[in-house]
N, C-alpha and C positions, 0 to 999 in steps of 0.2 A: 436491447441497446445499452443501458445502463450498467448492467451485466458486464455487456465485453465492456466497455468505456470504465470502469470500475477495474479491472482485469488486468487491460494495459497500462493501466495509469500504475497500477501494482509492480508490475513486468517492468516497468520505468525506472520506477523507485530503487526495485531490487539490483539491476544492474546498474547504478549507478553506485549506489552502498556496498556492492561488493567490488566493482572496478575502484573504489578509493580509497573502502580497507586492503585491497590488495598492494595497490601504491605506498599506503603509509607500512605495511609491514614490508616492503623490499626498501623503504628507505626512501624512495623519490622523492615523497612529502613527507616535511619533518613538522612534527605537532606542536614545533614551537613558533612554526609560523602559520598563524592559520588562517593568513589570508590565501597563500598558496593554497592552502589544503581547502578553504570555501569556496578559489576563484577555480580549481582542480574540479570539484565537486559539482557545480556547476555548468563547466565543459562538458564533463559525463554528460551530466542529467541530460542537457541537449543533443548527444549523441545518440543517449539511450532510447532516442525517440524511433528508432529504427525497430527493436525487437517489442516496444509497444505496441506500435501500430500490426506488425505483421500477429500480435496476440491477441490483439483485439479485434482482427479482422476472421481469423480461425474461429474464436469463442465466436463469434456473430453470425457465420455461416454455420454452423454448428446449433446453437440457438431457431436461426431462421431456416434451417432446412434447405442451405443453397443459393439461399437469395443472396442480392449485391444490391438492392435496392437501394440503399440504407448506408451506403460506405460513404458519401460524401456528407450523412447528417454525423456519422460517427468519425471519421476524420476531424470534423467541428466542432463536436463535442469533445474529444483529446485533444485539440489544440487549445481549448478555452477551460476545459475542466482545472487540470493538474497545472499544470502554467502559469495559466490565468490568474487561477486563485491563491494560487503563492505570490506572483505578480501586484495582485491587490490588496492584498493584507500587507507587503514589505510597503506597499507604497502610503498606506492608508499611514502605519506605525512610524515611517520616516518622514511622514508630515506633524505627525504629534511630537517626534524628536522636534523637528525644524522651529515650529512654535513654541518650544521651554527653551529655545537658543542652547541647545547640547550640541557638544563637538563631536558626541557620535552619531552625530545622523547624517547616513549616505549622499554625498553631493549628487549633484544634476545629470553631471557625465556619465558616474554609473548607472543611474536609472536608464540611461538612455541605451547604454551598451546593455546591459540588460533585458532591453525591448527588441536591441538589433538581435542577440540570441536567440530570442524567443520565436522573432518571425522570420529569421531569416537561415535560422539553421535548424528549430526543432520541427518548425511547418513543416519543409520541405522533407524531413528526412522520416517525419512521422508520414507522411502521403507516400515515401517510398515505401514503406515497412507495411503499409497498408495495402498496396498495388500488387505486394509480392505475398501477403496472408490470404485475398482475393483470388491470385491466379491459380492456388490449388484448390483440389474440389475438397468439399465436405468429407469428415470422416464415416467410412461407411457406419450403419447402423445392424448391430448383430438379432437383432430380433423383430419381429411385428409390432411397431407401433399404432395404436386406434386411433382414430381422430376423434373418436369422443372421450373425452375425458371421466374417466372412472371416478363415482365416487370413493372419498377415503373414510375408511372405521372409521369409530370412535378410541384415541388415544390414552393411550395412560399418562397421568401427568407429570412423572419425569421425563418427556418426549416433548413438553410444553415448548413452542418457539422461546420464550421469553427464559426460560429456565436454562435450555440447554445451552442458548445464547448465552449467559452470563457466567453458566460455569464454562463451558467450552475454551471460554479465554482466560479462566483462570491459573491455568494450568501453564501456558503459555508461557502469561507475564510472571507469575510467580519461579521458572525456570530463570527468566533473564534481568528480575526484580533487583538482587544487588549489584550485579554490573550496569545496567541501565540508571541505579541510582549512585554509583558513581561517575559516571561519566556527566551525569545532567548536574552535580554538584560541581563539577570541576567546569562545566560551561559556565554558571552563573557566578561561579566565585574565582574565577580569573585564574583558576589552574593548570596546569597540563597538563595532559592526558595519553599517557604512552604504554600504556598495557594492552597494545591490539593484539597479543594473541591471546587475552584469556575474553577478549571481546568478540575474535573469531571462535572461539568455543563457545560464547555462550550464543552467538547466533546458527552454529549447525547445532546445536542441544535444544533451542527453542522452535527453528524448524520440525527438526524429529519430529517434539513434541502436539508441534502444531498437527504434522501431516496424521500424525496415530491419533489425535483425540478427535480432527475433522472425520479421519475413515469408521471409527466407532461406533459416531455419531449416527451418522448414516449411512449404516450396518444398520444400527436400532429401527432406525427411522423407516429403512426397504423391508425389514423384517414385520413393521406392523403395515406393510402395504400401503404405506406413504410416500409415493412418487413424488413428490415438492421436494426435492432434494437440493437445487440450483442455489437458489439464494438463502435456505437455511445452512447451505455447507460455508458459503461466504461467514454468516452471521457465526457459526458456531466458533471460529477463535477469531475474526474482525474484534469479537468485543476487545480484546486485550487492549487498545486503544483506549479504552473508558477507563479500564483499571490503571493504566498511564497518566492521565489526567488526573483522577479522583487522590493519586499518590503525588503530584507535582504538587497539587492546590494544598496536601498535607503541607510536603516541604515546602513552601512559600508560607505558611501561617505559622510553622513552627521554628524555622532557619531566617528566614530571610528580613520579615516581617519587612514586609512592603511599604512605603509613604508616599501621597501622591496619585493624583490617578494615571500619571500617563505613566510611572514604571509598572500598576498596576496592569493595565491594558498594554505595555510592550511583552512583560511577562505571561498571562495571562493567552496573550494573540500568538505568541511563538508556540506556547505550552498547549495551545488547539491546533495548533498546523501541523507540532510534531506527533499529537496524539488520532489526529484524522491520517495522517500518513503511518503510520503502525497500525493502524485499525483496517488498508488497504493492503499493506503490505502481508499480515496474518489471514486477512481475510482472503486473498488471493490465493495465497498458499493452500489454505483448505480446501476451497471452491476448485483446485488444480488437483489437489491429492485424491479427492471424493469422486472429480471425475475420471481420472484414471484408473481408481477401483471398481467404480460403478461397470466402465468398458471392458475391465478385467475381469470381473464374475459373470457380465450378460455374456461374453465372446465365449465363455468355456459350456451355455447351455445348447443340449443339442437341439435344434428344430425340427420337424419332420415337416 
């Protein structure tokens, strides 16, 4: 469940970030206005709740072997996960604005049109996208699966979770390291930002990347008989997310130098929301590539 709900909330993400880079590179939203292009953004996300749900309901039938038991705890869990807690943290940091009396913190009316999106357009459209990932069957499975679970060898320890985890997403962030770190300086120091096409390169060069170091990974990993493939393929570039934060928290001690706790905690709370959704975003993309490798070499063995 956390799996698919992890997956779609990724599937979300993605098609919203690339419906908006698509926009600002034909022109429609201009990046000197960026409230168009946050309130554009926005509309996405909640549209996007359509190829969520129907990705989350695949990965879970997929997962569950067929089952639909579960589709209304996972619908509930994608309407309250990715939403919600973007939801809570804007709402939490626009109450810390409200109390230092700053003029930039979101009025009432917004928060509220922000609640009517939430419920009243990404609900329902994620309950459709679920209804129609549901009505197809499972993907067939090309070999014998055992219901008992095989014990696994003993591992060499560059196969370590924790290792592979940490380099796996190195590679990633380090492909889209200084395009990411200018765009994030040009957010916090009131710039603009109009190079989206060397930002649409560095995001098909960071994919590649991602999909070749997740499939590698586990290549290694089925080659020493280690079936745990699922959430170690997530894990193996998700980390890029960490290396996104651990470089924010650089630039803010060395750029910014913070005063104050609440620019601390506005900075800080956005620089975790943007670094948990890159850690979904890369982490999906693996967890997607790994599995259609995996289907790709079992489909080609023969059974008798």
């Amino acid at each position: 469940l956390a799996l698919a709900a992890a997956t779609g909330a990724a599937v979300q993400l993605w098609s919203a970030a690339v419906a908006t880079l698509a926009l600002a590179l034909l022109g429609l939203v201009s990046p000197t206005a960026r409230g168009r292009m946050l309130s554009a953004a926005l509309l996405l996300l909640g549209v996007s709740a359509v190829p969520a749900g129907y990705t989350a309901a695949r990965v879970y039938q997929q997962v569950t072997r067929g089952q639909r038991e579960g589709g209304h705890t996972l619908v509930a869990v994608l309407s309250l996960a990715l939403p919600g807690g973007i939801f809570a943290a804007f709402t939490l940091l626009d109450v810390a604005l409200w109390a230092q009396g700053a003029s930039s913190a979101v009025p009432f009316s917004t928060m509220a049109l922000l609640l009517l999106l939430w419920l009243g357009v990404h609900v329902p459209l994620l309950a459709l996208g679920s209804a129609l990932g549901f009505r197809r069957a499972p993907d067939e499975t090309h070999v014998f699966t055992n219901q008992i679970a095989r014990s696994v060898p003993p591992q060499p320890l560059y196969l370590h979770p924790a290792l592979t985890g940490l380099l796996g997403g190195f590679l990633p962030y380090g492909t889209a390291a200084i395009e990411l770190s200018s765009l994030y300086a040009s957010a916090w120091n009131g710039r603009v930002y109009s190079l989206f096409g060397f930002l649409v390169l560095m995001v098909l060069t960071s994919a590649l990347v991602c999909t070749e170091v997740s499939i590698l990974l586990t290549y290694l990993q089925i080659c020493r008989e280690d079936y745990r493939w699922w959430w170690r393929s997530f894990a193996h570039t998700g980390s890029a997310g960490l290396y996104f934060f651990g470089n924010a928290a650089a630039y803010a001690h060395t750029e910014l130098h913070l005063k104050g706790t609440t620019a601390v905690a506005i900075y800080y709370g956005y620089t975790a929301a943007t670094a948990a959704a890159l850690c979904l975003m890369t982490g999906a993309l693996g967890f997607l590539s790994s599995y259609w490798f995996v289907r790709t070499i079992y489909a080609a063995v023969k059974v008798d």
